[in-house]
C-alpha positions as a printed Julia matrix, in Angstrom:
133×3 Matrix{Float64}:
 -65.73  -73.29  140.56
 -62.39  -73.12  139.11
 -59.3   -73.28  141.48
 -56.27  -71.37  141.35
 -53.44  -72.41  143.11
 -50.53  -70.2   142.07
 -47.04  -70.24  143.45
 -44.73  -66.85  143.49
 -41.17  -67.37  145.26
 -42.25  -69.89  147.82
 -45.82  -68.56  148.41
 -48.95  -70.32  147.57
 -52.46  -68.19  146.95
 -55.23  -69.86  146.44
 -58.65  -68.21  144.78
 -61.7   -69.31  143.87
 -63.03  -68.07  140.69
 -66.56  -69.21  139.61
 -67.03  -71.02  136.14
 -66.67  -68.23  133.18
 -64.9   -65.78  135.79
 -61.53  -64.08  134.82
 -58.48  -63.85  136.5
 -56.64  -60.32  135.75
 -52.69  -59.89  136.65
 -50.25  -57.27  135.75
 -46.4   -57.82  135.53
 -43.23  -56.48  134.04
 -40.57  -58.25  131.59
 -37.2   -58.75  131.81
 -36.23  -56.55  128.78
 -37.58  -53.01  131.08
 -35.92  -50.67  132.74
 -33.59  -52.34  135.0
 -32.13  -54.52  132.23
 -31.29  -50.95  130.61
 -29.7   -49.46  133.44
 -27.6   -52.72  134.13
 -26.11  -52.89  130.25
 -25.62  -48.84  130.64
 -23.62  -49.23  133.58
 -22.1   -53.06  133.33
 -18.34  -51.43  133.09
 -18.79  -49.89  136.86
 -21.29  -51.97  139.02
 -22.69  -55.69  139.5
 -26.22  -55.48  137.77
 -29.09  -55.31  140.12
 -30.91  -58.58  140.67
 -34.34  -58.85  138.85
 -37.11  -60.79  140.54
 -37.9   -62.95  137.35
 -40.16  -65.3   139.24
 -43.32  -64.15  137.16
 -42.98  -61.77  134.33
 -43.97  -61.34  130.84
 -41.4   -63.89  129.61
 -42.77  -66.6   131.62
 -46.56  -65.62  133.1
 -48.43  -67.27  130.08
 -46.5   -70.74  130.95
 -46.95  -70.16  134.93
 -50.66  -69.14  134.45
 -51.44  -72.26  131.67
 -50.77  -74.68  134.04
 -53.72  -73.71  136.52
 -56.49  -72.1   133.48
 -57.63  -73.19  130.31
 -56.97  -69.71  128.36
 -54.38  -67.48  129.13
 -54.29  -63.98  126.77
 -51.02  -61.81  127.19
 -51.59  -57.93  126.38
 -48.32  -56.01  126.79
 -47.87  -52.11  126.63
 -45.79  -50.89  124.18
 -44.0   -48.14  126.38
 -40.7   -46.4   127.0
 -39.43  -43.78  129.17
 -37.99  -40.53  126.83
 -35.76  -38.74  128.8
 -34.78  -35.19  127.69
 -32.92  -34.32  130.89
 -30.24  -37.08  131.91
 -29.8   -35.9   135.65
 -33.45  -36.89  136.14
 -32.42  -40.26  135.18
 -29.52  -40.47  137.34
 -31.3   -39.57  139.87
 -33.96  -41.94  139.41
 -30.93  -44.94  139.1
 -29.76  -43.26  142.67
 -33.34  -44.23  144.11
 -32.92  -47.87  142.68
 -32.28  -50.38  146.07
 -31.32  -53.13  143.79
 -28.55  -51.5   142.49
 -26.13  -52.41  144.77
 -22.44  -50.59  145.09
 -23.83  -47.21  143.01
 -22.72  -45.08  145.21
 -19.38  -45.83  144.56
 -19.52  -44.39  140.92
 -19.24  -40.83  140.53
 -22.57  -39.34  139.38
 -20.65  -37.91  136.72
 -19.81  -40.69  135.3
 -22.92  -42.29  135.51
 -24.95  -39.06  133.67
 -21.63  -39.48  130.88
 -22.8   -43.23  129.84
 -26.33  -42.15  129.63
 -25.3   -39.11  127.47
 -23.86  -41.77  124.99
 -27.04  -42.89  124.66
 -28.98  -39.75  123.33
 -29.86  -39.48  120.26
 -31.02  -36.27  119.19
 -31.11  -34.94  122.73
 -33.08  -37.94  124.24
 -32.43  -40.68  126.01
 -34.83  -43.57  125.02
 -35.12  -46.39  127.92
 -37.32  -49.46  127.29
 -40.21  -50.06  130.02
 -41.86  -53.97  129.36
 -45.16  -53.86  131.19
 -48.68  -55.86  130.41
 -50.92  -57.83  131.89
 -52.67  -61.48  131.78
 -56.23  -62.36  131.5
 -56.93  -66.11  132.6
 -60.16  -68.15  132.25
């Protein structure tokens, strides 16, 4: 039996895997969506806070420690937006964005029109997974 014993802002889990078993984990990366929105609007509001306790960037380090073979598979993705008030409203719905509602949605769908090229709006999404042994 092989023992996990992973710890994730404070909290410990602890799984038993038997001996050729795989442990499957999804995550996000720090370079996604949030980091875009925060650059886009840096000039009006403090960036929301990312959880960065286990993400792409640092999974394959976190994961090493408790299994012989960690593989990292990431998905290439990104959100093309052709209509900018869908993506103001989705920053609108964000809770970690903390004193948005402070900035005029105006100005918020004018810093994302910068950003089109060619009549979309191209934000980066950093998903993928781990497969431990």
């Amino acid at each position: 039996m092989i023992q996990g014993i992973l710890r994730f802002s404070g909290n410990f889990r602890m799984k038993s895997y038997e001996d050729g078993g795989k442990f499957y984990c999804a995550t996000f990366g720090v370079n996604g969506i949030m980091n875009y929105v925060n650059k886009a609007l840096e000039a009006y509001v403090k960036g929301a806070e990312v959880n960065e306790n286990f993400t792409l960037q640092n999974g394959e380090e976190k994961l090493g420690k408790h299994f012989g073979n960690v593989e990292k598979c990431v998905y290439d993705d990104a959100l093309l937006v052709t209509d900018v008030d869908d993506m103001v409203d989705y920053i609108y719905s964000l809770s970690g964005m903390s004193g948005l509602q402070d900035i005029p949605r105006e100005t918020i769908k004018e810093e994302l029109t910068k950003r089109m090229v060619d009549g979309v709006l191209t934000v980066p999404k950093e998903y993928g997974m781990f497969i431990a042994r």
